[in-house]
N, CA, C and O of each residue as an XYZ file, in Angstrom:
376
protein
N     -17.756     -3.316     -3.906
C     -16.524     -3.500     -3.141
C     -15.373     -3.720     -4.126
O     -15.314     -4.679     -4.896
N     -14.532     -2.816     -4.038
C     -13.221     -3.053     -4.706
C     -11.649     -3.694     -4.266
O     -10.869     -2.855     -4.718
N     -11.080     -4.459     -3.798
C     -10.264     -5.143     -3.375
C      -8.537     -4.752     -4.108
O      -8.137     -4.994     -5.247
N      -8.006     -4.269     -3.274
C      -6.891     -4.088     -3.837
C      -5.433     -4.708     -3.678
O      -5.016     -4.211     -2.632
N      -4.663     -5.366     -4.085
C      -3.375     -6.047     -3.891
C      -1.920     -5.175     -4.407
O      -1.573     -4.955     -5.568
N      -1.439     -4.900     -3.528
C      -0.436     -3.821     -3.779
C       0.616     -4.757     -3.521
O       0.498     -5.453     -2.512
N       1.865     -4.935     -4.422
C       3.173     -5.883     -4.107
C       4.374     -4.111     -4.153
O       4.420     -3.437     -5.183
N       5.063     -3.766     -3.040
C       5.840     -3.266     -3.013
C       7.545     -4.121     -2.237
O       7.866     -4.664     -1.180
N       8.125     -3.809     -3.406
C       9.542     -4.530     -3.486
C      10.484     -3.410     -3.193
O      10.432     -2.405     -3.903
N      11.208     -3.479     -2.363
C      12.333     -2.427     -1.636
C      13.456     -2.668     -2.535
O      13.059     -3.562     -3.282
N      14.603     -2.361     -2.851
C      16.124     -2.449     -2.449
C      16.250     -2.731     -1.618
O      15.818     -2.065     -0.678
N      17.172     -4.332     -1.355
C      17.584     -5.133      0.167
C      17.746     -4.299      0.926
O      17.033     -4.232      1.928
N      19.229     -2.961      0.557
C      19.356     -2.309      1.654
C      18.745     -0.751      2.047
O      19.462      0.178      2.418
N      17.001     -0.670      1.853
C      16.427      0.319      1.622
C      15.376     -0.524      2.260
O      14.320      0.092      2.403
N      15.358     -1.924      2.741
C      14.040     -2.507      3.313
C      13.479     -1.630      4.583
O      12.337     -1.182      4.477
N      13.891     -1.482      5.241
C      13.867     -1.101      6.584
C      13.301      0.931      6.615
O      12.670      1.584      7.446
N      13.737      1.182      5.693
C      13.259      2.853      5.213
C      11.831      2.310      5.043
O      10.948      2.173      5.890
N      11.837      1.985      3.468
C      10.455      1.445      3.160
C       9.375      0.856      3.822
O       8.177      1.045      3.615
N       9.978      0.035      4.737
C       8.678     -0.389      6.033
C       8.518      0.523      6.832
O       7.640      0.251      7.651
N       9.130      1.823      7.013
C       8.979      2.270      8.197
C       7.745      3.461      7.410
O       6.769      3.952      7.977
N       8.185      3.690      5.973
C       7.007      4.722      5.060
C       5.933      3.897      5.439
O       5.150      4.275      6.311
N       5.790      2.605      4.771
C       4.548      2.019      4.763
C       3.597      2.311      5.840
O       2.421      2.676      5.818
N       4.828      1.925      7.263
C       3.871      1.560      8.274
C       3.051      3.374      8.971
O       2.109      3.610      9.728
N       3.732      3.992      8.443
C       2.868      5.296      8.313
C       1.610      5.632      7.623
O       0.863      6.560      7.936
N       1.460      4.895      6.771
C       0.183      4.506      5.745
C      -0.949      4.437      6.286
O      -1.928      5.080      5.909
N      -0.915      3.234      7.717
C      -1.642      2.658      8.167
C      -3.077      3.695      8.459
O      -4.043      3.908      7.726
N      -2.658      4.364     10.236
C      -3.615      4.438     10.935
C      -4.390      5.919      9.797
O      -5.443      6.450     10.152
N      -3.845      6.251      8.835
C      -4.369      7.636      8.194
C      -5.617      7.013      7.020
O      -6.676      7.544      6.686
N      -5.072      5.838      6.626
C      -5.423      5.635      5.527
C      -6.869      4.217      6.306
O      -7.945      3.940      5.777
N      -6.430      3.768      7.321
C      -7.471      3.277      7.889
C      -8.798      4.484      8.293
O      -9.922      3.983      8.268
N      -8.763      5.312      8.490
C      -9.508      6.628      8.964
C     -10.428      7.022      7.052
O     -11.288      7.800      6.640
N     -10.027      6.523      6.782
C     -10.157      7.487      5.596
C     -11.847      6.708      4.697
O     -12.187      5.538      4.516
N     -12.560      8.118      4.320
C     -13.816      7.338      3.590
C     -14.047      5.964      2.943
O     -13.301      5.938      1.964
N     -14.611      5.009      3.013
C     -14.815      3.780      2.442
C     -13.479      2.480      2.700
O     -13.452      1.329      2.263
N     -12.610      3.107      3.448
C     -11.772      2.201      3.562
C     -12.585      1.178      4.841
O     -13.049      1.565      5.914
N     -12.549     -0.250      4.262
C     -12.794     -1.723      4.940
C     -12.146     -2.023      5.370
O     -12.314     -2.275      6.563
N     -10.634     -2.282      4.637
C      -9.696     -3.029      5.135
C      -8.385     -2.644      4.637
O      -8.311     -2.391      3.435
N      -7.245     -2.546      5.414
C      -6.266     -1.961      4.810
C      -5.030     -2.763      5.477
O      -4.485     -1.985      6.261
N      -4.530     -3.719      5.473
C      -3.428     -4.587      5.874
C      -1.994     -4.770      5.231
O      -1.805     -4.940      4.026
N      -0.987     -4.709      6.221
C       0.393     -4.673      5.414
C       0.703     -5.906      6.196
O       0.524     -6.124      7.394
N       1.402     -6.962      4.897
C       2.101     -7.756      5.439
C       3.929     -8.076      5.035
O       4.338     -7.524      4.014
N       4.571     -8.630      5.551
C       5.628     -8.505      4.845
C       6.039    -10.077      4.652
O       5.620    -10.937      5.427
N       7.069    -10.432      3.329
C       7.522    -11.748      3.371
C       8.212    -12.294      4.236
O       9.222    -11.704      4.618
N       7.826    -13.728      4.857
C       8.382    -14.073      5.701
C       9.997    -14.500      4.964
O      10.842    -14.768      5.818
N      10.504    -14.587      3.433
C      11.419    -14.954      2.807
C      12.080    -13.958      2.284
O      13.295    -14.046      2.108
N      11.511    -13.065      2.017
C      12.391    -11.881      2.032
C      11.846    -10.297      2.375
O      10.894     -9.623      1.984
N      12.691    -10.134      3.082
C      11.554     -8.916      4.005
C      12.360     -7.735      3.444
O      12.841     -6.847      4.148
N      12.484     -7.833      1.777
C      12.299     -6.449      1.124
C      10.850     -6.183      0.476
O      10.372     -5.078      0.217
N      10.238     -7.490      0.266
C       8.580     -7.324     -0.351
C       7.672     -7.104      1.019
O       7.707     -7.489      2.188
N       6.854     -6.274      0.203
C       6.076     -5.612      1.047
C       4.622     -5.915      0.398
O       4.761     -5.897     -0.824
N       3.199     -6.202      0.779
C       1.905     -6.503      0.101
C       0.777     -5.804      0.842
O       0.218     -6.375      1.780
N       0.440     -4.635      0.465
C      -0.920     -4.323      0.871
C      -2.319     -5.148      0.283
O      -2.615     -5.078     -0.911
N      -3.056     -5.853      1.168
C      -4.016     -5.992      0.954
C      -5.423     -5.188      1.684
O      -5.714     -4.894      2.843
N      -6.030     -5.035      0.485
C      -7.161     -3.195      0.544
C      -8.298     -3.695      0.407
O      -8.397     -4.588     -0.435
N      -9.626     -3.255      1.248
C     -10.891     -3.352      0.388
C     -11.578     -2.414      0.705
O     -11.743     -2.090      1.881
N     -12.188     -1.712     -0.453
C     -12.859     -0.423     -0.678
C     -14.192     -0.051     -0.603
O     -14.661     -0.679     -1.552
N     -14.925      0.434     -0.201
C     -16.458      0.526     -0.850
C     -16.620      0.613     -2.218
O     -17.482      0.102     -2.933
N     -15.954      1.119     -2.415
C     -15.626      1.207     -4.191
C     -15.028      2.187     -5.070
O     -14.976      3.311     -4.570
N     -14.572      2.078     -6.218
C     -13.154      2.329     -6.902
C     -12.974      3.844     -6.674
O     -11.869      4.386     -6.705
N     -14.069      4.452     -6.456
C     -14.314      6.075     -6.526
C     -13.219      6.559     -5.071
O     -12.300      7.373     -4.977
N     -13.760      5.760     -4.243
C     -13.053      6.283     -2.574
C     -11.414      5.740     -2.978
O     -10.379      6.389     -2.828
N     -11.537      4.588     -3.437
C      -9.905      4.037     -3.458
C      -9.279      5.524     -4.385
O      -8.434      6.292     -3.927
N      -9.739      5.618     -5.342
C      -9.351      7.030     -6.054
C      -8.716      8.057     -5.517
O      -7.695      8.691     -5.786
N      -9.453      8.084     -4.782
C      -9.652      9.289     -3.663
C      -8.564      9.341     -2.687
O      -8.126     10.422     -2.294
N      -8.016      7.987     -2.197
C      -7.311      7.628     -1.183
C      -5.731      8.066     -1.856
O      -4.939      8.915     -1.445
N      -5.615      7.069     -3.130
C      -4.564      7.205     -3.820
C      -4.153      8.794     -4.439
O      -3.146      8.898     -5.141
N      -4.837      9.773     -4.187
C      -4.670     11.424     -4.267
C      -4.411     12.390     -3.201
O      -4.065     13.570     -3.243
N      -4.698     11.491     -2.112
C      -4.281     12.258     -0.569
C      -2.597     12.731     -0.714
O      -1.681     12.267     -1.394
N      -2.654     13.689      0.105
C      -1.203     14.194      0.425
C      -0.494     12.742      1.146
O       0.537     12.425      0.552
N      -0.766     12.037      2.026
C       0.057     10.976      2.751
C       0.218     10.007      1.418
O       1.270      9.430      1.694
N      -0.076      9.647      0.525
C       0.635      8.728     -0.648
C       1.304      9.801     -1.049
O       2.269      9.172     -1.482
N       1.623     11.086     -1.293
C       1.982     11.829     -1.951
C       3.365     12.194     -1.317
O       4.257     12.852     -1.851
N       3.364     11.689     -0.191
C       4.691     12.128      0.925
C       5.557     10.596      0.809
O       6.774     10.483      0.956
N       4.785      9.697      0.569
C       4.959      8.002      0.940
C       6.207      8.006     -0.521
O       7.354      7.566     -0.446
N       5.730      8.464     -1.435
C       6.520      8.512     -2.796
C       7.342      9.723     -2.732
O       7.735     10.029     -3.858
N       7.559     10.157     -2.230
C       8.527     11.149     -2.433
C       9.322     10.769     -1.339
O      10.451     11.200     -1.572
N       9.293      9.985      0.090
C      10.125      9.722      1.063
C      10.953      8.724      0.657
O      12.097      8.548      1.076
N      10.219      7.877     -0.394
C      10.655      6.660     -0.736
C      11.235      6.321     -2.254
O      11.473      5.218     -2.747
N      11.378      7.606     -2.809
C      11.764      7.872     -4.224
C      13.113      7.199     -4.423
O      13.976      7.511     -3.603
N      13.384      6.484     -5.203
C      14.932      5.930     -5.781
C      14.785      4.550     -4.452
O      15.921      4.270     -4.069
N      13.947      3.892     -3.893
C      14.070      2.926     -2.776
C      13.345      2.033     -2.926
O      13.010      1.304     -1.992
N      12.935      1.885     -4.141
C      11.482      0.873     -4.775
C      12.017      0.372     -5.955
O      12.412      1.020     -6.925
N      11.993     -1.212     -5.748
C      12.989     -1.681     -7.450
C      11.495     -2.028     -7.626
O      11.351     -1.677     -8.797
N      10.314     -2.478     -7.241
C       9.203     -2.906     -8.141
C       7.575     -2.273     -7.237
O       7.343     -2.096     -6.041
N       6.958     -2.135     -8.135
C       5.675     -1.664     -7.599
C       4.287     -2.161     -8.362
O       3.965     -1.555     -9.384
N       3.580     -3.093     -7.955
C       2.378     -3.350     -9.005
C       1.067     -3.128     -8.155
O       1.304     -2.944     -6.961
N       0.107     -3.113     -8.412
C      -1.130     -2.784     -7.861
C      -2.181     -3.688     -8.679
O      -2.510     -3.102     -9.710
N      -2.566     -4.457     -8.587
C      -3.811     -5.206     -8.909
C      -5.179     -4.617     -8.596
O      -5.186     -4.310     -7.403
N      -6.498     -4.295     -9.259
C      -7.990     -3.984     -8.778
C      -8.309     -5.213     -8.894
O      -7.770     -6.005     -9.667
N      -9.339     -5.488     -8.020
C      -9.817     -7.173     -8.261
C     -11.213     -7.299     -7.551
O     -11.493     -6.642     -6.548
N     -12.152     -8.283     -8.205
C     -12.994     -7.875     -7.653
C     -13.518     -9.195     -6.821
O     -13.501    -10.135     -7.617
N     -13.962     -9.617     -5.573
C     -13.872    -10.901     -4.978
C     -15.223    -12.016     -6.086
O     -15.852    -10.985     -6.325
N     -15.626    -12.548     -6.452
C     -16.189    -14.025     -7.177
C     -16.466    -14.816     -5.988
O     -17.645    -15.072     -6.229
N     -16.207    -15.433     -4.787
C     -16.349    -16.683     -4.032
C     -16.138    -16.153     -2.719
O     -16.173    -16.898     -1.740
């Protein structure tokens, strides 16, 4: 199982674009081989951060996911509208 933590940070006034890409993410990427869990939440303090939390069967399918045409549309809809983007792999311990 591979666990993934995605922090996506908008431009204040680009929040509202960016959630609306994300929330397209959802029901495709829920459908998709080995995906467990796939949750978007947003800050209750500033609702330009955006946090996917992911869990995979493992790193091969997440691979896989991150090569689909729908991330491939997600970044190009949302190009110049993202001041930060990090992605953590992690693997759960407890």
């Amino acid at each position: 199982m591979l666990t993934i933590v995605a922090h996506i940070v908008a431009f204040p006034d680009k929040a509202e674009q960016v959630k609306a890409e994300l929330l397209k993410l959802i029901d495709t990427t829920r459908a998709e081989a080995g995906c467990v869990q796939y949750d978007l939440h947003q800050d209750n303090d500033n609702p330009a951060h955006f946090l996917f939390f992911e869990n995979w069967e493992s790193r091969e399918l997440w691979q896989d996911h991150m090569a689909n045409q729908h991330l491939k549309d997600y970044l190009a809809a949302t190009e110049g509208s993202v001041a930060e983007f990090t992605v953590s792999e992690m693997t759960r311990i407890g």
